[in-house]
N, C-alpha and C positions, 0 to 999 in steps of 0.2 A: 590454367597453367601456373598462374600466379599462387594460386593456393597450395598445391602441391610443393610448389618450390619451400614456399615457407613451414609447412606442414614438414618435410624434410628436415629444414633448415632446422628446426625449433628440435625436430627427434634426432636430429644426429648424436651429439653428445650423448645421451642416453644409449643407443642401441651401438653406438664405438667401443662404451664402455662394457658393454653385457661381451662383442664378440671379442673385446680383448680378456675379459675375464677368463671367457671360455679356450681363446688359447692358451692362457698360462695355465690354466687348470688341466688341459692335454699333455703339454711342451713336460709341464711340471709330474704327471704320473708318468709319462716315458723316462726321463731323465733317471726316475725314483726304479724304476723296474729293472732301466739297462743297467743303472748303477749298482742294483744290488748284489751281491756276493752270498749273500747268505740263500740266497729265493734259488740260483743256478748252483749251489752245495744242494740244496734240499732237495732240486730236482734229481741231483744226481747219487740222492739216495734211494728217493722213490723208482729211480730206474734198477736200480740194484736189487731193490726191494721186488721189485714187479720182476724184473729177472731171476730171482733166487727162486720164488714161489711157482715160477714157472718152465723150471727147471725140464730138461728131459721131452718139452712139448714145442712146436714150431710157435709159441709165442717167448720162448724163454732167451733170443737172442736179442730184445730191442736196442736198437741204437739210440733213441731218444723218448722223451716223454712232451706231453703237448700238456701246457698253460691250462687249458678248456678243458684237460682230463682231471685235473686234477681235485677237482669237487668230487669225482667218483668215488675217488679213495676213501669215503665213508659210507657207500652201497657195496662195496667186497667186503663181506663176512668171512671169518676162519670156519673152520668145518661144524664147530659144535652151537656155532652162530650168537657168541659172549662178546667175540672183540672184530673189531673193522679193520683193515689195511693200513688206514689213518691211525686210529689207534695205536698201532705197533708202530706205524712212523713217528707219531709223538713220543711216544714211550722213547724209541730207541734214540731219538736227538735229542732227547734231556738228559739220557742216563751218558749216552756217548759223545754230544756233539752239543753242550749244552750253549756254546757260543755262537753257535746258528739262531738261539730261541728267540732274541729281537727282530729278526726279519722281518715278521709281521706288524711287527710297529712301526718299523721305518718305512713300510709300504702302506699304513692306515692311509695317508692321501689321497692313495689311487680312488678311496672308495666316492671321491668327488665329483673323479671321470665316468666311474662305473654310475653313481646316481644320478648323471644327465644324460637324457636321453640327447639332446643338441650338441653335445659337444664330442662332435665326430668329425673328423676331416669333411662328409658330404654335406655334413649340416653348417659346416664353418665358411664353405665353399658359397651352400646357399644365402647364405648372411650375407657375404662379400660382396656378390653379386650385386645382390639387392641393392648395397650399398651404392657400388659403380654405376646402377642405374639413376639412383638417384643426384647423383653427380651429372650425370650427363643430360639430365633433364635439366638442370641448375645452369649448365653450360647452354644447352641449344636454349633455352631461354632470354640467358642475357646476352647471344648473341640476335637473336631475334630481334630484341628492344633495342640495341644498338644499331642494327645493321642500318646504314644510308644517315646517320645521324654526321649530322656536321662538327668537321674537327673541331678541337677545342672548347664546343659550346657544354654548359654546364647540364653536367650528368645528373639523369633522374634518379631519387636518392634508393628505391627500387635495385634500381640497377647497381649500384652503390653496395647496397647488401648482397648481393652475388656475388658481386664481385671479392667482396672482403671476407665472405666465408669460402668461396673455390682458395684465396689468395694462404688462406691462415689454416682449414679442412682437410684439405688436400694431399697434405703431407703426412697427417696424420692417419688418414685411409689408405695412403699408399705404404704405409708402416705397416700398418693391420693387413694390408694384402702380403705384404714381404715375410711376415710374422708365420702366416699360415702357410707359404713354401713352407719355411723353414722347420715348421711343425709336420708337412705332408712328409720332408725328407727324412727327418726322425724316428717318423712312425713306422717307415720301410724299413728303417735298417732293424730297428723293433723285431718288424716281422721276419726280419732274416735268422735274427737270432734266434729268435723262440719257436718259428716255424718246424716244420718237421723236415726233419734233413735240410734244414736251411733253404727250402724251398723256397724262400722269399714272398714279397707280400703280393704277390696274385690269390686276391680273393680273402684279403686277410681284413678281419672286421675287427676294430681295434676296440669298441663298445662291448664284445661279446667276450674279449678277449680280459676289458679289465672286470667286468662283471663275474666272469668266473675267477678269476686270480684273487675277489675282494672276496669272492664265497669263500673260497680255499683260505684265506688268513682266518677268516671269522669262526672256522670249521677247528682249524689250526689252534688257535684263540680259545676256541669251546672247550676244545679237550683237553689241553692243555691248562688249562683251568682245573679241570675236573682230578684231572691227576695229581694235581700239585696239591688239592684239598685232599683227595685220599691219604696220599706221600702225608701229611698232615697229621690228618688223623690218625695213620699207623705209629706216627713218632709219638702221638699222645697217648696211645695205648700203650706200648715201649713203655713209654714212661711212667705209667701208671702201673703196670707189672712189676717196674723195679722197684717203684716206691712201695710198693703192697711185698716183694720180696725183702727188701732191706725191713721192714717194718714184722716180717714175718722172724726174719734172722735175729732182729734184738728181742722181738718176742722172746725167742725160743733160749736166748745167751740170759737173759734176766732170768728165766724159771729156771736154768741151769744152776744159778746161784744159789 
């Protein structure tokens, strides 16, 4: 028992600090997603978007679009199969909506949540626990080595270190437990939002949810890249034409003379 206590004792600081990491790195991707403005515009182009295209068919009414769908949108091909869904989405919020196009950067974070597979409400859950259990062994311990010891007589120094790490630990696990409410309640209202009809978060996996949303920026990101090097190159050509025209023009004004 005594081994364990210290064996604890000694790992505490270490695994307080990994599961407080792990909630700010949650707390901190919800905050970034519910905060965004520009992620709930883009969605509500992609609903447009997937409603236009689906015009005249019983999918062409949607009321909303889902977080988790939104990787798709570079598996929809146009009919002659040159451009993607995604594509035309990028396309059309750079040429119309070009104030949306940091989104994706101000949501780079999430991709912290999305890369750990532990930092999930069950797994934050399971930490805690762990934690309180070892608390409680720490406790019925030094209550064990106390119990029937005569008042006032001079305390084993054993006991001494229980006591001063429950006295000064304590509060700081009870932090990290209040932490992860306040992270669970978060994460609901997350799911209310982004849910489908606001169905709220029955059965809502908040892991699955930033892993695709991280796909969707990178995707975002890719093509968006690729056009803006095109848009590029077509302005060097532009310019290479005019230069070869204006050069053709004085050509042709010198032989005039």
């Amino acid at each position: 028992a005594r081994l364990r206590c210290w064996q604890f004792i000694e790992g505490f600081p270490g695994s307080s600090a990994v599961v407080d990491k792990k909630i700010r790195t949650l707390r901190e991707a919800v905050k970034l997603v519910c905060g965004s403005a520009g992620l709930k515009s883009v969605m509500i182009v992609v609903l447009d978007l997937g409603n236009h295209l689906n015009r005249d068919t019983p999918l062409g009414n949607a009321r909303g679009v889902l977080v988790e769908d939104l990787p798709k949108l570079a598996e929809v091909k146009s009919v002659d199969g040159r451009q993607t869904l995604l594509d035309t989405l990028v396309s059309h919020v750079a040429t119309h909506l070009p104030h949306l196009l940091p989104f994706y950067v101000d949501l780079q974070p999430v991709h912290h949540a999305a890369d750990d597979k532990n930092c999930t409400l069950v797994e934050l859950d399971r930490a805690v626990a762990e934690l309180r259990r070892g608390f409680e062994t720490v406790s019925s311990v030094l209550a064990k080595l106390t119990q029937g010891a005569p008042s006032g007589s001079p305390e084993d120094k054993f006991c001494s270190e229980l006591r001063s790490f429950l006295r000064v630990e304590k509060a700081r696990f009870d932090s990290l437990a209040e932490a992860v409410g306040r992270a669970r309640s978060e994460v609901k209202a997350m799911a209310r939002m982004f849910a489908a009809g606001g169905s709220g978060s029955e059965g809502f996996d908040e892991r699955t949810f930033f892993v695709r949303l991280d796909t969707f920026c990178k995707l975002f990101r890719e093509k968006y890249t690729l056009l803006k090097e095109r848009q590029e190159e077509l302005e060097r050509w532009k310019d290479q034409q005019q230069q070869r025209q204006l050069a053709a023009a004085e050509k042709k004004e010198k032989a005039q003379r």
